[in-house]
GUTORKE-881592 format. One record per atom (N, C-alpha, C): x, y, z. Coordinates in steps of 0.05 Angstrom, whole numbers, plus 5000, padded with zeros to 4 digits. Layout:
<sites>
XYZ...
</sites>
This chain:
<sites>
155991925012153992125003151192005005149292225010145692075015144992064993143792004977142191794958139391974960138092014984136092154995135992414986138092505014138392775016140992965013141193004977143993104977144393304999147793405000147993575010148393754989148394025007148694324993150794364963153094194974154794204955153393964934152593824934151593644923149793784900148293824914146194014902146694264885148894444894150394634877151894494849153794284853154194074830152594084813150393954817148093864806147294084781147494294792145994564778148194654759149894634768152794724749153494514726152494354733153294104717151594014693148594144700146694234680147794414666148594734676148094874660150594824640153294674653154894624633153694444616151794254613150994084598148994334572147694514588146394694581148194884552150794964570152095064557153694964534154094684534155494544511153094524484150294564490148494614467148694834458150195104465149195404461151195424447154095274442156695474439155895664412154195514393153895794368152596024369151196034399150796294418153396464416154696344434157496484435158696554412159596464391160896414367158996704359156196674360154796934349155097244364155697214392156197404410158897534398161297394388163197474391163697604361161697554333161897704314160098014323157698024339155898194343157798424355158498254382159598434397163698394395164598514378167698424380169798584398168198754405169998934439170698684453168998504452169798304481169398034465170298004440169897744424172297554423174097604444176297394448174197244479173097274495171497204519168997014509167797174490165896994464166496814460169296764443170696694422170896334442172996494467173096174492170796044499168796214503166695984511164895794490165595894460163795824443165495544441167395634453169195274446168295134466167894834452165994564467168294514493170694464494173094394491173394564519173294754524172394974547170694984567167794834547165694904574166094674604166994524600166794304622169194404640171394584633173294594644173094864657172295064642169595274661168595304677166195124668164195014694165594954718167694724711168994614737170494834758172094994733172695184758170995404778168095434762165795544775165795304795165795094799165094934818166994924845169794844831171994984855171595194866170595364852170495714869168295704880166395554873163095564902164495344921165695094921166394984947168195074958170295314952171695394965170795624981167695744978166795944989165595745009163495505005161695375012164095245041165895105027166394945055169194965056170895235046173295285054175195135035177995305039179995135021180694835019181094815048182194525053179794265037177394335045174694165033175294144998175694394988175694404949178494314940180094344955182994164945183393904950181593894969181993544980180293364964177393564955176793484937177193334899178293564892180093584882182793364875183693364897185693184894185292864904181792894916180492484917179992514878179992794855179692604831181292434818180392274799182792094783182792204753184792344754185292504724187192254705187592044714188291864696187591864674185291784669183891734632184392044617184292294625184192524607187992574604189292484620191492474616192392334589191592014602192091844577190891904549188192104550187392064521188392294510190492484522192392564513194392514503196292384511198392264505198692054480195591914483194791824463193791874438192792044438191292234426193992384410196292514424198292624410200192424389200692154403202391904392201091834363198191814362197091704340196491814324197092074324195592274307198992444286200892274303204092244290203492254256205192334242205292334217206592024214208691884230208891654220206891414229205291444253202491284252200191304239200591514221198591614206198991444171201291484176202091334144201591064149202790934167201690654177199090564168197890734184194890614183193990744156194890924145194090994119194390704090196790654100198090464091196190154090195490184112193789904106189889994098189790214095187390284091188090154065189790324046189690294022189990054009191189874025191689494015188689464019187689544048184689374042183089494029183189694020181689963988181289823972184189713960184989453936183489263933183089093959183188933961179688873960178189103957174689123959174589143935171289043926170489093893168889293891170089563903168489713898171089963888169890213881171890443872173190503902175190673892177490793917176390963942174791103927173491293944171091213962169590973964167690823971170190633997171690453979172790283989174490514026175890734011176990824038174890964054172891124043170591244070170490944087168890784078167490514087170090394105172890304091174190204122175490504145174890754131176090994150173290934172170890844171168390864191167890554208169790324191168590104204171289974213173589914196175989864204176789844228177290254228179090314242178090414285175090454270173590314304173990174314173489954300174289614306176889634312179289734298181189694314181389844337179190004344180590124376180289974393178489684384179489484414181189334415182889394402186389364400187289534420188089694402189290014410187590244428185690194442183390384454182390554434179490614449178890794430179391124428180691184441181891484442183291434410184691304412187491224391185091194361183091054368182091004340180891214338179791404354178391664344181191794326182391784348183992054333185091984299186491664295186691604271183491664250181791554258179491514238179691864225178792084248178192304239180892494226183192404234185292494219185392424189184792124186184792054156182192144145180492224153177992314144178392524140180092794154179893044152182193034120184392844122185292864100185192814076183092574076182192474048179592594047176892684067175292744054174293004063174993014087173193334097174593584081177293524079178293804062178093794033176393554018175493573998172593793996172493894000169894004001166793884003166293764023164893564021161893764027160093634023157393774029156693754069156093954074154693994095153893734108152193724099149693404113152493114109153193124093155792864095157192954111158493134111160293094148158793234177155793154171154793154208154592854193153592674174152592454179154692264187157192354164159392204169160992234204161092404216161492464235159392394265156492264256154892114267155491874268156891754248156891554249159191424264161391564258164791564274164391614301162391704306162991694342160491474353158691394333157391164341158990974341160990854325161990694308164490594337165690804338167590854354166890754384164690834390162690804422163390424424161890394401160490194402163389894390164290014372167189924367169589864375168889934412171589834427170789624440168189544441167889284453168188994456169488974429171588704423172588524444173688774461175888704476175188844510176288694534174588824549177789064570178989234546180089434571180089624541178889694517179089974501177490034507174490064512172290214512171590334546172790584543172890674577169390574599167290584584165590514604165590144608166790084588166989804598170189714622172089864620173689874635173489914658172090024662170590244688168689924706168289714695167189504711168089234706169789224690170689004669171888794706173288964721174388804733172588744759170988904771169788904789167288634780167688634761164288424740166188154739168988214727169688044725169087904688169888124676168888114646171488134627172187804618174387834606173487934570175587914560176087894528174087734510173287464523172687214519168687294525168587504539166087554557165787774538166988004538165988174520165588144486167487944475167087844451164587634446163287584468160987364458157687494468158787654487156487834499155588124474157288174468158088444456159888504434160788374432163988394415162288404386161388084378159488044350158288224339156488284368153688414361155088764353156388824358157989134362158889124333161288924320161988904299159488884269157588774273155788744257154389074261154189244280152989464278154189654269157689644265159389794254159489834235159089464220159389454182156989534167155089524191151789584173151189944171153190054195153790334188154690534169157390334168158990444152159090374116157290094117155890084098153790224082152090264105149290464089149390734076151790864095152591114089154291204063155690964071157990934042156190994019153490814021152190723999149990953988149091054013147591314011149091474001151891624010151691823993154591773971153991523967155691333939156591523918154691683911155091923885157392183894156792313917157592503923161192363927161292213941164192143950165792043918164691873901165791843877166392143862165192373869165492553849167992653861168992583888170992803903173692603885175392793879178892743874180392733901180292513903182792453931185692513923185392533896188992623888191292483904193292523905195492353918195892383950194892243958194992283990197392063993199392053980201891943992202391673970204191583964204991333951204791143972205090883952204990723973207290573987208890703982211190654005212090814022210590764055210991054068213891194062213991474064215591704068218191644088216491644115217091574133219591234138221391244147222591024148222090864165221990554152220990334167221790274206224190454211224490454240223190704256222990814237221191134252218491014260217990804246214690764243214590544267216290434265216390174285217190354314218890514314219290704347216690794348214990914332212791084339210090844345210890604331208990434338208590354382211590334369212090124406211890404423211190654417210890884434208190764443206590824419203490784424202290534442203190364430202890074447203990094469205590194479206490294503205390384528204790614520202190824526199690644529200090474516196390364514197390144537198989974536199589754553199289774578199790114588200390164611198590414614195690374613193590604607192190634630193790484661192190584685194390694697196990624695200490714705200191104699199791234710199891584697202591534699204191484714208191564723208891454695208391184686208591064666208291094638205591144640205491254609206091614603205791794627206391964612209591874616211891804632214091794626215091684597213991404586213891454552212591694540210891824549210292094535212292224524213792324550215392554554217692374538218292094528221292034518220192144490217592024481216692044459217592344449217292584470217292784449220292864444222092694466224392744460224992574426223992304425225492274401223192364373222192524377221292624355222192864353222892954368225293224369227493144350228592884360231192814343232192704317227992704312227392594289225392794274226293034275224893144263223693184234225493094225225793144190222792914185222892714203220592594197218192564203216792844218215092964228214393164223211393194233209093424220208993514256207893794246206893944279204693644289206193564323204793514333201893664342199993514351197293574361197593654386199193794403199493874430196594054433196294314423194094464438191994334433191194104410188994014414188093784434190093664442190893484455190193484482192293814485190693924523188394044516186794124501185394214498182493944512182993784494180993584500181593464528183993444540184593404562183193534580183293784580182193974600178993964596178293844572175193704570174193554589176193374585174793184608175493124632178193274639178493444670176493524676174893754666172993864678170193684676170493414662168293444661168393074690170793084691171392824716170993064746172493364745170893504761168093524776167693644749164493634752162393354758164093164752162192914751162592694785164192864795164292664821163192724845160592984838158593064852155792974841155292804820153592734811152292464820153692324832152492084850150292074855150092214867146892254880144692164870143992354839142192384829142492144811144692034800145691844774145191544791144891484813144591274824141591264820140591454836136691464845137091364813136891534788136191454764137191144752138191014761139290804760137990514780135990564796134690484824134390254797132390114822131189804814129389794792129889724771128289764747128489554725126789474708127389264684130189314661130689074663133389194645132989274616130789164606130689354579129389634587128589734613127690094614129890174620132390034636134690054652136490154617135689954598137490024571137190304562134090294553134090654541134790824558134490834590135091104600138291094607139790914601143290814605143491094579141390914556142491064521141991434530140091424544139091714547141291914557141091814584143591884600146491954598145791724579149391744569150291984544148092114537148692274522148492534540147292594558148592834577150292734592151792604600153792434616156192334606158092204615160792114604160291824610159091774587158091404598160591214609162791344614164191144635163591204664162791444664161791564688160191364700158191384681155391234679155790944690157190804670157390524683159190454710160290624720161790594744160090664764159190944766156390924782154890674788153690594764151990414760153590074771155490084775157089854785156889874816156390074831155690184861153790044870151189984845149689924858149389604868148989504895149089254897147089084893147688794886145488594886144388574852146388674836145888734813144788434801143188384782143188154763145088114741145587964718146587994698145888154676143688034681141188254655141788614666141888664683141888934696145589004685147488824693149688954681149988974645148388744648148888804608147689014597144389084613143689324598144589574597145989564629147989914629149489864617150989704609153889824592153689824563151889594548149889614527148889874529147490044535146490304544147890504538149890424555152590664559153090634529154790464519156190474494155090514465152190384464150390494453149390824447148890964465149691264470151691444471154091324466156191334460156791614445155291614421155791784397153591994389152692044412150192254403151092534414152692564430153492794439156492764442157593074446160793034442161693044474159593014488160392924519159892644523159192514510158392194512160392034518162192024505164991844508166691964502168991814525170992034529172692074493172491944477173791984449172692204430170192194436169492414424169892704419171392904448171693084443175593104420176192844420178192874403176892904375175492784356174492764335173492974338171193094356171593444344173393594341175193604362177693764364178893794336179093704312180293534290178693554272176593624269174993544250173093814246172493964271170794214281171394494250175194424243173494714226172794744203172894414190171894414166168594464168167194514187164094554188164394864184161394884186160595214173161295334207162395554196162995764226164995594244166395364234168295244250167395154270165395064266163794874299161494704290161394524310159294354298157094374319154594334306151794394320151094104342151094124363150693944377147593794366146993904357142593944351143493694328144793854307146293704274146493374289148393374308149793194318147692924319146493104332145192944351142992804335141492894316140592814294141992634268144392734265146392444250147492284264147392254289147892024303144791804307143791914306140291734310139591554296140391464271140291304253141991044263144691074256146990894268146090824298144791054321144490854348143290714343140790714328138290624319139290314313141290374295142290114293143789904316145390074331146589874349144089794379142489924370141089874384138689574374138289604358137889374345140589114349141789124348144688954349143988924380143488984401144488974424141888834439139688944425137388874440135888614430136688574399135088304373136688144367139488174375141287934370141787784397
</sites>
């Protein structure tokens, strides 16, 4: 592809890919169309969902290259994408969000609850925002989204929490999350996306990034805790389970080695969905010890970022020029910029294209990328799970990308400090 002078299709991309970016700001447009007008408020109703627009768009995009340059050109297209990662953050996304991985990790929230000198309700927000990020560079971060916001929707969002605490709290979990797989160098998808081509082990992302990421997590999940300290002590968490899971100690251990599974083998698609597909067999056979899986939310976010790996493998063009020869701290803010209309793994793989790179130049894109992480719910690919999950405890069952984007600014604020002063 020219760099110069897109082509037509290039250029059609381009425009579609805006207005889907366009359109993931409007959905409470839609949401409002479909009370105004309810003759046609099931049509409303689909597009006001975030979850939809990228997968939309994309098929607007299939249907202009199939007019533009024929069938054979949009399927072939089509089928050069790599739907690997939206697969996996399904499968994953469904495994962890299990009622017996849920008690698990519930389970050790509450030892380390104990184990703080602070009250219950302080002690679990604070490790549900810093913990359980941190562990997604264990377990990736699809897996830690979906845990963090599940135990959040259960211990605090369906307490009736105030408005402004769950956009802030929810600013902070997908900063937290962005920026909290970098421990390790294969959970955080934009660092995966170059880890091998750079040549960036475990050892490389923990001394480059790893520190500095962890210290921006705890100072997050700290301030917030502490800010709205009053409001969370007044909520009754009431019994969210004893402390000896429900669930039996081999149910929890099969559902463990599912997940680890799945994650071990998170470039294999034959592989991991084939543990998928055993997985739902033995939760079939184990039913008594199971809650409705997360399936429609699951494909739902899937078909998120289908459309939005669609839509994004005509974007070259323009994502490189913006990426040209430049200082790596201007190269940082416009990585952070970018990456919030963008799928910052997108971002840093692009940005790995380009040759003759320095070091300073790769640290600032992916610093950049992950950094930006949490300002929009197209930023990283984990994010559209934590809305999926979290979306209808807000007013009108949707969350304001505007809200978003404003309770995430604080927390970047911070890792951005972490990335650029340490």
């Amino acid at each position: 592809m020219s760099l110069v002078n897109p082509t037509a299709p290039e250029l059609v991309a381009a425009v579609i890919f805006a207005i889907a970016v366009v359109h993931t700001f409007s959905t409470k447009f839609f949401a409002h169309l479909a009370h105004i007008n309810p003759r046609h408020a099931g049509v409303w109703h689909l597009l006001a969902e975030v979850e939809v627009v990228f997968g939309f768009w994309a098929f607007v995009l299939i249907v202009a290259l199939f007019s533009m340059s024929g069938k054979t050109a949009a399927v072939q297209y089509l089928n050069e994408r790599n739907f690997t990662e939206p697969l996996f953050v399904f499968c994953v996304m469904v495994i962890a969000a299990s009622k017996p991985i849920l008690e698990a990790v519930q389970s050790i929230v509450k030892v380390g609850a104990r184990m703080m000198p602070v009250r219950r309700p302080l002690a679990m927000y604070f490790l549900c925002l810093s913990l359980i990020p941190l562990l997604g560079s264990l377990i990736t971060e699809p897996a830690a989204m979906t845990l963090a916001a599940m135990l959040l929707k259960d211990a605090f969002y369906s307490k009736n929490l105030s408005e402004r605490l769950k956009y802030v709290t929810i600013g902070v979990l997908f900063v937290n999350v962005s920026i909290g797989g970098t421990l390790t160098s294969y959970a955080a998808p934009p660092v995966l996306m170059v880890a091998a081509k750079w040549n960036w082990d475990t050892v490389f992302m923990f001394t480059h990034f790893g520190w500095k990421s962890a210290i921006a997590v705890l100072v997050n999940a700290a301030v917030v805790t502490f800010m709205f300290r009053r409001e969370l002590l007044s909520l009754n968490l009431g019994n969210t389970g004893s402390d000896k899971p429900a669930v039996p100690g081999f149910v929890i251990l099969m559902h463990s080695l599912f997940l680890f599974g799945v994650v071990m083998f998170a470039h294999y698609t034959a592989v991991f969905m084939g543990l998928f597909l055993f997985f739902l067999g033995y939760t079939e056979a184990y039913k008594r010890h199971q809650d409705p899986l997360i399936l429609r939310q699951g494909l739902m976010v899937a078909f998120f970022l289908a459309g939005l790996v669609t839509l994004g493998g005509l974007q070259q063009w323009w994502l490189q020029l913006a990426l040209g020869d430049m200082h790596p701290t201007l190269l940082y803010f416009i990585a952070t910029g970018l990456t919030a209309i963008t799928d910052n793994a997108a971002l840093t793989y692009l940005g790995s294209l380009v040759e003759g790179t320095t070091p300073e130049f790769k640290y600032a894109l992916v610093a950049g990328a992950v950094t930006g992480g949490g300002l929009t719910v197209i930023a990283n690919a984990p994010n559209p799970a934590g809305y999926s999950i979290l979306k209808d405890y807000f007013r009108d069952e949707s969350i304001s990308p505007l809200w978003l984007l404003v309770a995430a600014t604080p927390p970047t604020v911070v890792a951005i400090i972490a990335f650029m002063a340490l």
